[in-house]
N, C-alpha and C positions, 0 to 999 in steps of 0.2 A: 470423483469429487461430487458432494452433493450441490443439483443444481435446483435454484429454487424456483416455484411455480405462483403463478395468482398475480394479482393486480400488481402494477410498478408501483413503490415507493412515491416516485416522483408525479404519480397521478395525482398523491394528497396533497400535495408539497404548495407553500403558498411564496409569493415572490419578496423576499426582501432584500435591504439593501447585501453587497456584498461584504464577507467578513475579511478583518485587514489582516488575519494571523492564521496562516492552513495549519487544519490541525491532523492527527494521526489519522494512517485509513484505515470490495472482498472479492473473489476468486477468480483465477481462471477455467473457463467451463464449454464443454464442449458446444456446437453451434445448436441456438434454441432457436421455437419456431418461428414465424415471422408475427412483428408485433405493431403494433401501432408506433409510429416512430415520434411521437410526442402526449403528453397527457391530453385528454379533450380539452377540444378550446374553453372557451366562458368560465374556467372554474376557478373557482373563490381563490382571490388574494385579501389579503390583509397589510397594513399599516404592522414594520415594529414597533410597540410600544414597551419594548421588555428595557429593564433598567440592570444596567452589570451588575453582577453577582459573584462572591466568591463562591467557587467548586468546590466542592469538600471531598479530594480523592481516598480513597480505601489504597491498599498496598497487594496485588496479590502476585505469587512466588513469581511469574514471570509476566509483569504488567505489557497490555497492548501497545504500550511504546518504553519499549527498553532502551530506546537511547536517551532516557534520560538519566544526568548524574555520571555522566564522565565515559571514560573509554569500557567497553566491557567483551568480553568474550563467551558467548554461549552457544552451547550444543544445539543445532539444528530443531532437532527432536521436542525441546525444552519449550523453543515458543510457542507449540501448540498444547502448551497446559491450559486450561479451562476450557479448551473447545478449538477443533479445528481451523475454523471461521477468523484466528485471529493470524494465520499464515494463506488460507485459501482466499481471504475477502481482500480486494481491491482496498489499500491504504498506503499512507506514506510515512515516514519518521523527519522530524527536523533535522536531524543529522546526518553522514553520509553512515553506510553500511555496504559492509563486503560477502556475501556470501560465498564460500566456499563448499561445494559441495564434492566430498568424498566417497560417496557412495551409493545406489538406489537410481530411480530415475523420475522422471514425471516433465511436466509442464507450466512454466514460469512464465507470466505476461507482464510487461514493462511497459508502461506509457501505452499503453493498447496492442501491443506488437504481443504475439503466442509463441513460445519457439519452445521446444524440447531442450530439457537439462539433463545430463549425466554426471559420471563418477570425472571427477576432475576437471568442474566447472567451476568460473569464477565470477561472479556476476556483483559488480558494484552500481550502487546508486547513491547519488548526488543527493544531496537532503530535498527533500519533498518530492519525489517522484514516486508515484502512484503507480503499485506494484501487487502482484498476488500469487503462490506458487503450491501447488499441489505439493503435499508431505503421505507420500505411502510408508509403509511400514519398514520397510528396508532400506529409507535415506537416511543419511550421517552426514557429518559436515559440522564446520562451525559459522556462528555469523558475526561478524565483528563489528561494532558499534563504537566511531569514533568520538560519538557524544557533540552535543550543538556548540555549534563556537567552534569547533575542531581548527587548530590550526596547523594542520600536516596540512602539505601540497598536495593537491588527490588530482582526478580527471574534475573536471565539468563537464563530462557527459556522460551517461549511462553505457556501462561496458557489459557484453557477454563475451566473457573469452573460454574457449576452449584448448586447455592446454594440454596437450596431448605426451611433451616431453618431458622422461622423469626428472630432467636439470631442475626445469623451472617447478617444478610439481614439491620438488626437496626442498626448494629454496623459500617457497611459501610454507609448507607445512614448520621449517626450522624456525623462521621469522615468527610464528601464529605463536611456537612453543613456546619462544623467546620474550615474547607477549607477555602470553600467560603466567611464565615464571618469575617476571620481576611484578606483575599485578598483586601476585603472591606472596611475595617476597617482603619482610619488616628490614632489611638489610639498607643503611645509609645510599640515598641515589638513585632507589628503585625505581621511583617516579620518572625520575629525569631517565634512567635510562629505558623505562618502557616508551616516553617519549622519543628516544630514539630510533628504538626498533620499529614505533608506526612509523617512523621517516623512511624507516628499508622498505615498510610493508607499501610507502609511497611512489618509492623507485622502482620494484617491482610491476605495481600496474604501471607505470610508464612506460617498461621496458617491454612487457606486454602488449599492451596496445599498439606502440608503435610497428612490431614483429606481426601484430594482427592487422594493421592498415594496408601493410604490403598488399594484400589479398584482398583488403574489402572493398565493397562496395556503397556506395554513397546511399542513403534512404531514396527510396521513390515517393511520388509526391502523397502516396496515400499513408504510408508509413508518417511523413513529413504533416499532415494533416489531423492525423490521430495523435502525435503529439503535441499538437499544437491543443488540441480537445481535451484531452487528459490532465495535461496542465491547467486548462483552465478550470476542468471538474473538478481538480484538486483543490483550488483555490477556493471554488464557488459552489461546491457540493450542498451547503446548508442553506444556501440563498432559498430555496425552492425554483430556480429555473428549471425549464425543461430543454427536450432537445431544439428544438424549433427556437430556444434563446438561448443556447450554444450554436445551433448552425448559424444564424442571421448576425450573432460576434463574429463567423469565424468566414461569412461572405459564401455560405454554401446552402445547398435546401435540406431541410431532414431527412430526405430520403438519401442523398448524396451521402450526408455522416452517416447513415446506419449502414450504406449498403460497405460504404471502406471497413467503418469498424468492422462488420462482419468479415470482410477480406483477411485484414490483417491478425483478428484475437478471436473470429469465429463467435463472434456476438456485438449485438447490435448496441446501439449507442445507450437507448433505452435503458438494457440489462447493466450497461458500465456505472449509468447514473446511479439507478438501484442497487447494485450491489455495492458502491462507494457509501452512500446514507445507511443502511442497514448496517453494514460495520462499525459506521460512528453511532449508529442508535445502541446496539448489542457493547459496545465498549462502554458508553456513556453507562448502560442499566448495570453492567458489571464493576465500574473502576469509582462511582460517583456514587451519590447518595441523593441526587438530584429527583424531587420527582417528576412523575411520568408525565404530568402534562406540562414540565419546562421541560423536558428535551422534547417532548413533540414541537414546544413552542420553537426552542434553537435549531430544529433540527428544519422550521419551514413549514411544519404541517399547522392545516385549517383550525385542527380543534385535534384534542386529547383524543376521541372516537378515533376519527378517522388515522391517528398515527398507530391506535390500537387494531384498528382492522387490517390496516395494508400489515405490521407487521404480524400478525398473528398468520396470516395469509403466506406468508413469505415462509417462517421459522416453526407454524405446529404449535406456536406457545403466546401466550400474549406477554405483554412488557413485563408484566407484574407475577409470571409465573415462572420467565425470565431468570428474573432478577433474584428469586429464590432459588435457585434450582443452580444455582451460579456454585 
């Protein structure tokens, strides 16, 4: 996975109010050196003065948030068209998603937590949880997007199961098929009966989880604290707070959150910040027509410069060469 070097993001970043609607999320990545656990003090905030705007999105083959527009089913593989960065970088989707992974292996971070994926993994998440997962050349799998609004019974909490026996391993693979072929299907009732078959794909994680509680183990408080962090970076990723206004929400000191983050995802609180904005910056220059100095502006940064320096710093490229090159 590539990891990125140079100033943080959140060094530019100026503080505004918080936004009411989280939008999509970058990677998980081996442990980086030790960092300054907050931007310098004294640095420039500003007043929003920005007045809402319509986005003007572009369409491309497989957009940074696929769950929009209803339930879908797509090859693992597929959502790193335009750039790895749109499966590696820390982000979330409004709607819940189930990955299944069939094949390959690598490492998936959830809510801040790192843990190794293999060949018949199941990993759901609850809409807006902020997630990122290494795709080597040899993963397969599908991921399934029950699209916002969903109204299947799902968990409310983030699951990693590892399902080891081929019962349940058939019974997912049948359900995904079954999916698939009424999606496809112009036959009377299709609809209605793919909505049924998400309701098996819903009893399934039930029956999972609960098979997987036997065993588990409850979070420890630093686990429990990092997603407490993450949730709120999700929320509050574009605000321009830094860590030091993440820890003092969260009743801890910034060295306290970098030293768990790094515990638990092997990077510091700093690199999560950063690597959450950068995702939405590289989406916004890909899927938008917006220019470059309103998403510096939305995204928190001082001024148009400095959102061009931190990311060129970060990506090799600046916004604008970006955004061509897309």
């Amino acid at each position: 996975m590539k990891i990125f070097s140079g100033p943080a993001l959140s060094q530019y970043a100026t503080q505004r109010p918080d936004p009411t609607v989280a939008t999509p999320p970058a990677a998980a990545a081996p442990a980086a050196a030790p960092e300054p656990a907050d931007a310098p003090p004294g640095r420039e905030r500003k007043a929003d003065r920005r007045k809402p705007t319509q986005i003007p999105f572009r369409a491309p083959a497989v957009p940074a948030t696929p769950d929009e527009g209803g339930v879908r089913l797509v090859p693992i593989p597929r959502l790193a068209q335009g750039g790895r960065w749109r499966v590696e970088a820390m982000r979330s989707y409004s709607g819940p998603v189930l990955y299944w992974f069939t094949r390959g292996q690598g490492r998936i971070t959830v809510a801040g937590v790192t843990r190794g994926y293999g060949a018949h993994n199941a990993v759901f998440l609850p809409p807006g949880t902020m997630h990122g997962f290494e795709l080597g050349q040899q993963v397969f799998g599908t991921a399934v997007f029950f699209g916002r609004g969903s109204d299947v019974t799902l968990p409310d909490e983030a699951l990693h199961l590892r399902v080891r026996d081929a019962a349940p391993q058939g019974e997912l693979s049948a359900v995904l098929d079954a999916i698939q072929r009424e999606l496809d299907s112009d036959r009377p009732g299709a609809d209605r009966a793919a909505r049924h078959h998400l309701g098996l794909l819903g009893v399934w994680l039930e029956r999972q989880r609960a098979a997987a509680q036997e065993d588990g183990k409850r979070p420890d408080a630093a686990r429990r604290l990092v997603a407490r962090f993450t949730a709120m970076l999700e929320r509050d990723f574009a605000s321009g707070k830094g860590v030091a206004d993440y820890a003092a929400a969260l009743g801890v000191t910034p060295t306290h959150l970098s030293r768990v983050c790094n515990q638990t995802c092997g990077r510091s609180a700093l690199k999560l910040v950063q690597d959450r904005v950068l995702f939405e910056a590289r989406r916004m220059l890909t899927e938008t027509d917006l220019p470059v100095n309103r998403i510096a502006s939305d995204l928190g940064f001082t001024s148009p410069a400095y959102f061009t320096r931190a990311f060129q710093a970060q990506t090799g490229k600046t916004p604008t060469a970006f955004r061509k090159a897309r």
